[in-house]
C-alpha positions as CSV (number, residue, x, y, z in Angstrom):
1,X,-2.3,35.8,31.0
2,X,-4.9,36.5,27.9
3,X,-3.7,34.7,25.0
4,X,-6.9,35.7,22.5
5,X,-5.2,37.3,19.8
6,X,-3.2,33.5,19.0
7,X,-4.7,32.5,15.7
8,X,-3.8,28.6,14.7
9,X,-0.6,28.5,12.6
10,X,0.9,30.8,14.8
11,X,4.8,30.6,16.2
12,X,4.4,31.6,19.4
13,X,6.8,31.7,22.6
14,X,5.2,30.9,25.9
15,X,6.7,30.9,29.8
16,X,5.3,29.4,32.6
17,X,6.8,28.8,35.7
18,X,8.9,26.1,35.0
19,X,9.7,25.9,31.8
20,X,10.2,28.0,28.5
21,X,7.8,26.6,25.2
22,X,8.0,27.7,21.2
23,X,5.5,26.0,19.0
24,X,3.1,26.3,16.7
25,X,-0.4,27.1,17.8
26,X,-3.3,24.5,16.8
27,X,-7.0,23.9,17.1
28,X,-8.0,23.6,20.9
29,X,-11.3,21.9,21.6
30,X,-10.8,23.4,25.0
31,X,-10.5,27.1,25.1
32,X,-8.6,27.1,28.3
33,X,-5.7,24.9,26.6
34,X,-3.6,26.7,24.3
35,X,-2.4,23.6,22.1
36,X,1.5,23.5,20.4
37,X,3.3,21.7,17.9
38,X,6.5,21.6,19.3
39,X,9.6,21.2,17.1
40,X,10.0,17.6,17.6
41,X,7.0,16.8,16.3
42,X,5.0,16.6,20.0
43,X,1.9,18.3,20.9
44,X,1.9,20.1,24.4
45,X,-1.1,21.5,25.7
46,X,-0.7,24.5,28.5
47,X,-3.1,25.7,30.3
48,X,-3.9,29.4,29.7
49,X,-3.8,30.6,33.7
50,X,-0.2,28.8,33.5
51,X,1.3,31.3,31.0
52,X,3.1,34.3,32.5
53,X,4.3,35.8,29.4
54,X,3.5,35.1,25.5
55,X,4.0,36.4,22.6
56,X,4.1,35.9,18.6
57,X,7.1,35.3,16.6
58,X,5.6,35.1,13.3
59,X,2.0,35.2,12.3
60,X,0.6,32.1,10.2
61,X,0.8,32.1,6.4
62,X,-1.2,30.5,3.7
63,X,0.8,27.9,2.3
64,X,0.7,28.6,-1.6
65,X,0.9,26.0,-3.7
66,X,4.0,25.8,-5.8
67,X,3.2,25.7,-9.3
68,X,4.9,22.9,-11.9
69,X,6.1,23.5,-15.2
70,X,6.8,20.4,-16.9
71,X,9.7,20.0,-18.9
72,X,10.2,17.7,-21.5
73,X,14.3,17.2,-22.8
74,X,15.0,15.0,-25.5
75,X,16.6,12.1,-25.0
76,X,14.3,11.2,-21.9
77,X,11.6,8.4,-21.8
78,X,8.2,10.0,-21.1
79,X,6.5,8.7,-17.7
80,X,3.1,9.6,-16.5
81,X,2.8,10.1,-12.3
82,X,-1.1,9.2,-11.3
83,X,-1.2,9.9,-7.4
84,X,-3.7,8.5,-5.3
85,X,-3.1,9.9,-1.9
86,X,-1.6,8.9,1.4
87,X,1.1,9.9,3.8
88,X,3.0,11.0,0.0
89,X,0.5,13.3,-0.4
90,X,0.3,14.9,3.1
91,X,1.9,17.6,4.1
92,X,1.7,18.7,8.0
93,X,-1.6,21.3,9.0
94,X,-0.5,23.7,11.2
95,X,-3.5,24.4,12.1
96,X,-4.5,21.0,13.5
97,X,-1.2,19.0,14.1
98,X,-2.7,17.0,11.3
99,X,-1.7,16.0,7.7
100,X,-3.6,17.3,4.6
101,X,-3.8,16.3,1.2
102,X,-1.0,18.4,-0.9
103,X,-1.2,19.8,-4.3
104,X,-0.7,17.0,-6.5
105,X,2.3,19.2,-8.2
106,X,4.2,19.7,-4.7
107,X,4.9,15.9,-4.7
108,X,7.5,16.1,-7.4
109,X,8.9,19.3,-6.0
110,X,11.1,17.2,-3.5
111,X,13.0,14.9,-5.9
112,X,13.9,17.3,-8.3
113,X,16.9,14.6,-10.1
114,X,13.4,13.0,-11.7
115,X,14.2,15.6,-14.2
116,X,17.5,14.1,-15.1
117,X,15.8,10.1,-15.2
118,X,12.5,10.9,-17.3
119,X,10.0,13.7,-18.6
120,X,7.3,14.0,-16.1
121,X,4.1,15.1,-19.3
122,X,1.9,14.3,-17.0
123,X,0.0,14.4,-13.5
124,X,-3.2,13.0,-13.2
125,X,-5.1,12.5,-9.8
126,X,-8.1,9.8,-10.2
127,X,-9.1,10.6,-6.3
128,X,-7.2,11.6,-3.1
129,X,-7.7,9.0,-0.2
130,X,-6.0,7.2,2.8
131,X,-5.2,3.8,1.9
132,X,-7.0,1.8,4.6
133,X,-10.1,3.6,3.4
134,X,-10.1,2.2,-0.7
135,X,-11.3,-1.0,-2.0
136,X,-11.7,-2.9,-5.2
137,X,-14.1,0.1,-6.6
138,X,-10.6,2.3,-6.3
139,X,-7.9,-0.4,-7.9
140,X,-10.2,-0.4,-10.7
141,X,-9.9,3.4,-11.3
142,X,-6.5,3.1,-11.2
143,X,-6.7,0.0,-13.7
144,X,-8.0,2.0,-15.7
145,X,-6.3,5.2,-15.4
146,X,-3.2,3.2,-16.2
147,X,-4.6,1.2,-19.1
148,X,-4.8,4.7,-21.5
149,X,-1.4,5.5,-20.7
150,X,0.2,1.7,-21.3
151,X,-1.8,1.8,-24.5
152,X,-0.9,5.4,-25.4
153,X,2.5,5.1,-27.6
154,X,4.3,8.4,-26.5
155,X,4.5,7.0,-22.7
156,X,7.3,5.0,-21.5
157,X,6.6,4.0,-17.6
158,X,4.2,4.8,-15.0
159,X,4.8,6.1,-11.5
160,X,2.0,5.6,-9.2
161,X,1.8,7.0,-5.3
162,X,-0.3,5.5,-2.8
163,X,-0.5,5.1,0.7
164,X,1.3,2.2,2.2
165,X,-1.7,0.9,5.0
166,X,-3.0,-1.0,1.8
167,X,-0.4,-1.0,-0.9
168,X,0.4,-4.5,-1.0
169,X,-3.7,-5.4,-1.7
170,X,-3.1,-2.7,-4.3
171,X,-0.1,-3.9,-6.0
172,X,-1.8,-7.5,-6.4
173,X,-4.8,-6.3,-7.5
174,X,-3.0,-4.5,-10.6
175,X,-1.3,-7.1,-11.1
176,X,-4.1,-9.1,-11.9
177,X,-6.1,-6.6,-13.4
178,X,-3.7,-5.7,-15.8
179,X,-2.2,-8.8,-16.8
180,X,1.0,-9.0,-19.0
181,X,2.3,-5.7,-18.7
182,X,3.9,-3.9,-22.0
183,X,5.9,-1.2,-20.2
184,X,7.0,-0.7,-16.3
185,X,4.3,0.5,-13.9
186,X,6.0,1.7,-10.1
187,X,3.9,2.2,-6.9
188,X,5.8,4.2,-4.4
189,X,4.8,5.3,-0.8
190,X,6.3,7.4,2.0
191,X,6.3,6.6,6.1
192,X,6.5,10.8,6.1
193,X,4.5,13.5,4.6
194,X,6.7,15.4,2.3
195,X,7.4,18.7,4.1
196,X,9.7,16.7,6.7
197,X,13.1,16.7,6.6
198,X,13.4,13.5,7.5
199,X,11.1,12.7,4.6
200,X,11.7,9.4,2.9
201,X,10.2,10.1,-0.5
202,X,12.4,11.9,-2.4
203,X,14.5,8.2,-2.8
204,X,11.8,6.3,-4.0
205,X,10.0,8.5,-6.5
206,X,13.9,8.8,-7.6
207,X,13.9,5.0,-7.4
208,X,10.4,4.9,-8.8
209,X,11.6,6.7,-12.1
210,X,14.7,4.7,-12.5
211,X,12.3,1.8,-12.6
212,X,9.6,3.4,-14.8
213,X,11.9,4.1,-17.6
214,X,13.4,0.8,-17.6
215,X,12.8,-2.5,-19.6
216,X,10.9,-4.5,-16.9
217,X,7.5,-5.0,-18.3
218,X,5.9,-5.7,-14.9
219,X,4.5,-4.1,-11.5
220,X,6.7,-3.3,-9.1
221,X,6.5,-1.5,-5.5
222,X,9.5,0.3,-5.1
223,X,10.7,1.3,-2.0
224,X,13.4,1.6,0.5
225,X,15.5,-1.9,1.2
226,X,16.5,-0.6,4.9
227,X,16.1,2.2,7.2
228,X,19.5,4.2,5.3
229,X,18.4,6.8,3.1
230,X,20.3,5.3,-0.2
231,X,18.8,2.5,-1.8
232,X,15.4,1.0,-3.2
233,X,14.1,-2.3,-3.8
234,X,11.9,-2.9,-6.9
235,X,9.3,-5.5,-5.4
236,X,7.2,-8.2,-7.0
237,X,3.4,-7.0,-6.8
238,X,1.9,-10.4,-5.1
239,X,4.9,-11.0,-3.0
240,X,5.4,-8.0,-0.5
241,X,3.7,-7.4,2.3
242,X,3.8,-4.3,4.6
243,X,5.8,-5.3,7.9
244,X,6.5,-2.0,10.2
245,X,4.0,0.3,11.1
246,X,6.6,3.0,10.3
247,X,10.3,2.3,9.3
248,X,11.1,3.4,5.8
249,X,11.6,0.4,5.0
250,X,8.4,-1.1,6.2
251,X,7.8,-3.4,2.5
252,X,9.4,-7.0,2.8
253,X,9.3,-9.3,0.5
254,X,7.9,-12.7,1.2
255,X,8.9,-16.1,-0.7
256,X,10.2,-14.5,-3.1
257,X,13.0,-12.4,-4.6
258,X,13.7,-8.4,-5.6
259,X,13.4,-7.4,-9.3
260,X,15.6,-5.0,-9.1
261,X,18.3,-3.3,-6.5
262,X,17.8,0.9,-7.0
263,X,19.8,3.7,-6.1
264,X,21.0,7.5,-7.5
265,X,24.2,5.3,-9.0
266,X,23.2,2.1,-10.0
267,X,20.2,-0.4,-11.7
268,X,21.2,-4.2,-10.6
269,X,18.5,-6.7,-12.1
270,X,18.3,-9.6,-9.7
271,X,15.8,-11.8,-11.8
272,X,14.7,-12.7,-15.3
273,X,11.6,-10.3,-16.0
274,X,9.3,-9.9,-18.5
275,X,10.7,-7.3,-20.9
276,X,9.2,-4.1,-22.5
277,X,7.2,-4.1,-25.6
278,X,5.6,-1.2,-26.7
279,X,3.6,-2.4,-29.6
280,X,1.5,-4.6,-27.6
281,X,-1.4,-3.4,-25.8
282,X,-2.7,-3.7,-22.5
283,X,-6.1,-5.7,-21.8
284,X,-7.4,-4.6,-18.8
285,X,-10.0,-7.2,-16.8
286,X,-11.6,-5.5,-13.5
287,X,-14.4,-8.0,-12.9
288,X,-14.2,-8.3,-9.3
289,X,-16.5,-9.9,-6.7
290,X,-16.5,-8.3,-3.5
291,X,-17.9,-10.8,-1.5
292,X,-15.0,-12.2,-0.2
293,X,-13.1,-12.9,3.5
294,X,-9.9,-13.6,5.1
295,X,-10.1,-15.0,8.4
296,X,-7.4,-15.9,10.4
297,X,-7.5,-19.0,12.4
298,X,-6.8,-19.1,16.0
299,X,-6.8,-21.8,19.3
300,X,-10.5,-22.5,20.2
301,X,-12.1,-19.9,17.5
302,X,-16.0,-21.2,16.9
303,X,-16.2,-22.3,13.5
304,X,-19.7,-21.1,13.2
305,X,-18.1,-17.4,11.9
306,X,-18.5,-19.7,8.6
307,X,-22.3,-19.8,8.3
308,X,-22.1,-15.7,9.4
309,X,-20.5,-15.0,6.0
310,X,-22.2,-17.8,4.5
311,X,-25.6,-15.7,5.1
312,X,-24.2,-12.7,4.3
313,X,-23.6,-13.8,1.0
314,X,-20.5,-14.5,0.4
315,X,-18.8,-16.8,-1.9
316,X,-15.3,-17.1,-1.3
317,X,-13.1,-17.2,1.9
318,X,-9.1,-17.4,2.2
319,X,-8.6,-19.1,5.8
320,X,-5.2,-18.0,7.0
321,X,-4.3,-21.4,8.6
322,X,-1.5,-22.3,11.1
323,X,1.6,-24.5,10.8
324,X,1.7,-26.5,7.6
325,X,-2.0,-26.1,6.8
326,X,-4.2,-26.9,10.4
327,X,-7.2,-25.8,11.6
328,X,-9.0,-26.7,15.0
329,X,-9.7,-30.8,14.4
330,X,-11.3,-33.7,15.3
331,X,-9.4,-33.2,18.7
332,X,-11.0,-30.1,19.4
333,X,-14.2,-28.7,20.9
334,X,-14.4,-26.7,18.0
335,X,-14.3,-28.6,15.3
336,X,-13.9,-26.8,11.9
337,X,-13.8,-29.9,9.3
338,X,-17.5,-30.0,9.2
339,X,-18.9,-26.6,9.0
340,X,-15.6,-26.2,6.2
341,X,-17.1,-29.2,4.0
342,X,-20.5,-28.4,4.5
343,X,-20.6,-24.7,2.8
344,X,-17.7,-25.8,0.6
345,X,-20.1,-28.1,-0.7
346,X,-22.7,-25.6,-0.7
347,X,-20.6,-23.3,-3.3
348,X,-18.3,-21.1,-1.6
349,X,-14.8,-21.4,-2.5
350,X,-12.9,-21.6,0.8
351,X,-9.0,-21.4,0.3
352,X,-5.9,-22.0,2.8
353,X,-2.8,-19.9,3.2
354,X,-0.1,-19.9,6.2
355,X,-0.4,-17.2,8.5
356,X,3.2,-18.0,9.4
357,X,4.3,-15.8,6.0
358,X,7.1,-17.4,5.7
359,X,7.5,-20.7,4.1
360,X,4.8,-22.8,2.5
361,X,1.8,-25.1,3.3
362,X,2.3,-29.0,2.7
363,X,-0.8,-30.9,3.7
364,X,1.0,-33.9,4.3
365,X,3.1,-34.2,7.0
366,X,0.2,-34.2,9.8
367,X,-3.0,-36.5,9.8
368,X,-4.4,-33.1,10.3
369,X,-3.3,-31.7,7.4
370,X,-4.7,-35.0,5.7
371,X,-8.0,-34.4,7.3
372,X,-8.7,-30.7,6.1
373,X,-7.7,-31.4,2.7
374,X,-10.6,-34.3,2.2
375,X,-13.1,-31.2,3.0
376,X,-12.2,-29.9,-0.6
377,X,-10.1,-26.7,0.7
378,X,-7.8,-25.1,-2.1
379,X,-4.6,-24.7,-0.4
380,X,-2.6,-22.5,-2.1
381,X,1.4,-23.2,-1.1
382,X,3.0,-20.1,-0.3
383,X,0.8,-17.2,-1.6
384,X,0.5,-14.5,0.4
385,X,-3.0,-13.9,2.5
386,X,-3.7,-10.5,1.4
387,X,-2.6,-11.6,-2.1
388,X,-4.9,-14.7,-2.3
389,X,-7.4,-12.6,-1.2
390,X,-7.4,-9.8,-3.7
391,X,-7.4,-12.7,-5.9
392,X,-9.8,-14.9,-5.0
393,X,-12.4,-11.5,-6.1
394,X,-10.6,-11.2,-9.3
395,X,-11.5,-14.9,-9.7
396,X,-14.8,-14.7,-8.8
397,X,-15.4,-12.2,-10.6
398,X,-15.4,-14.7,-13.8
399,X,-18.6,-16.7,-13.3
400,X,-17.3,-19.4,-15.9
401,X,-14.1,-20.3,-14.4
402,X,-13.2,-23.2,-12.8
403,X,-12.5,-20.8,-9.5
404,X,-11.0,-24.3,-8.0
405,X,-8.1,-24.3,-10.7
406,X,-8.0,-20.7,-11.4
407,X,-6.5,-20.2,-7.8
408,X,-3.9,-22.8,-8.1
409,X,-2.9,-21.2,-11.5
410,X,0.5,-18.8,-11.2
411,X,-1.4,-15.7,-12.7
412,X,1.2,-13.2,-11.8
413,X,4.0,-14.6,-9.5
414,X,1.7,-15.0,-6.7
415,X,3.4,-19.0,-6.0
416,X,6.8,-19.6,-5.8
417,X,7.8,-22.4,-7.6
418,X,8.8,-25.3,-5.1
């Protein structure tokens, strides 16, 4: 049966022999395959000489942009929402079965009780990307971005959305960049784009204002504390990690403790915190050098993937170590002491952290651990990997620190204390 007058975006209703199908058309790379987006979610592709009988239910729209009048009442702190991309700014093509980028407007369309927590007076987009595709270059626009609005005496609280492949390297990195904060900054994130039901951002950009307009001077990743749909943990910035490809909630925090317990009802403040003060000003400090690796070790690895960033150029490397600080030893055929004193010597910082997550290194315990810490390593307790290395550029970045001592410093909650 001729199915040429589908158009993508199309809800159509298609029989075959066996079985009954109603989708949405999308973009076939093979004419003979009429494509659908079922209403589970699946794709199903049928074979046009299959279909028996078709036909179009309703013809595909243009989605139009809704448009956002912001409304300031008084009473209300003012807040600032800078979005950055990701799955929180998708919404489903139905033209391709793919996400899109949304309006940035549409975001705050879906938790309409921000308008009871905090005057939304502005929306500003820096740039629109997937998180696994940013780097240092982007948590510096961002830096700066935020560093007008802290410094700008009408706004209370930031709200910041990003996608959560990367979130916890840009938490820590804004951390750092930013220093001691004088007003709350949120990231928030969603595991679905914003046009499904099952969406799970409405909560934590309701959660993200609650936190925004409160008196916690500090950065915080707020999101949901478990899969139910009813409360949000407010995150230290160096001490989450993403830990599910796709719960909601898929931020855990490691070592460390929540600032805050979030919900429609209730604020609980789990932690001293540094508090509000809106007559200081923010400092920002982006230096960054991006010259930096994390390598995790592993049983028989060839140490010789040193001297491979060691002629690329690099300067810094955070060796994700196992147990309570090992690597391959004098036991092994691939011995790592060497090669790890030799181009420590030679300049390049080279720093330990435990790829178990949990718990922290103690050099110690093993004649192992004895051995790797004569090469000079800085091991570096219980700091997270991706922390340490978001980090370790920020330090580098400073060419007249002591980079040795600088990573052993407690910049911004990064070790737990003991």
């Amino acid at each position: 049966m001729k199915t040429k007058t589908f158009s993508p975006g199309d809800l159509v209703s298609l029989r075959t022999k066996d079985k009954s199908w109603q989708g949405h058309v999308l973009e076939s790379y093979d004419p003979s395959v009429i494509l659908l987006k079922l209403k589970s979610g699946y794709n199903v592709g049928i074979r046009e000489g299959e279909i028996l009988d078709a036909r179009v239910t309703e013809t595909a729209k243009d989605i139009k942009k809704p448009e956002v009048e912001l409304v300031k009442k008084k009473g209300l702190r003012n807040v600032v929402v800078i979005i950055t991309g990701g799955t929180i700014s998708s919404r489903l093509d139905s033209k391709t079965g793919g996400v899109i980028a949304t309006d940035v407007g549409e975001i705050l369309k879906i938790a309409p009780k921000i308008g009871e927590i905090c005057n939304i007076v502005k929306i500003e987009s820096p740039f629109m990307k997937m998180s696994e595709d940013m780097d240092h270059r982007d948590w510096k626009k961002i830096a700066e971005v935020c560093e007008g609005h802290l410094n700008d005496s009408s706004i209370d609280g930031l709200i910041i959305t990003h996608g959560t492949d990367t979130l916890h390297y840009a938490s820590a990195a804004l951390a750092f960049f930013l220093g001691r904060l004088n007003k709350p900054v949120a990231l928030t994130y969603s595991q679905r784009s914003i046009d499904r039901g099952s969406t799970d951002a409405s909560l934590n950009l309701i959660c993200a204002a609650k936190y925004a307009v409160s008196d916690i001077a500090e950065v915080a990743l707020v999101g949901h504390k478990n899969s139910d749909d009813n409360i949000c943990l407010a995150m230290p910035a160096t001490k989450v990690r993403k830990m599910h490809t796709s719960r909601r909630d898929a931020f855990k925090i490691v070592n460390g403790e929540a600032i805050a317990e979030i919900s429609s009802e209730k604020f609980k403040i789990n932690r001293e915190f540094n508090a509000r003060d809106n007559s200081k000003k923010v400092k920002l400090d982006v230096r960054y050098f991006e010259k930096v690796a994390l390598i995790k070790v592993h049983p028989g690895q060839d140490p010789s993937i040193l001297e491979y960033y060691e002629k690329l150029g690099y300067k810094g490397i955070i060796l994700e170590v196992t147990g309570l600080g090992h690597v391959p030893g004098k036991m092994s055929q691939n011995n790592w002491l060497p090669k790890i004193k030799r181009i420590i010597d030679g300049g390049i910082v080279v720093c330990a952290t435990p790829q178990t997550i949990f718990g922290r290194l103690n050099l110690n315990v093993y004649s192992s651990g004895r051995d790797l810490q004569k090469t000079g390593i800085v091991f570096l307790g219980d700091m997270l990997s991706e922390t340490a290395l978001v980090k370790l550029g920020w330090v580098l970045g400073h060419k007249k620190w002591n980079h040795q001592e600088k990573m052993l410093e407690n910049v911004a909650g990064e070790v737990s204390k003991c």
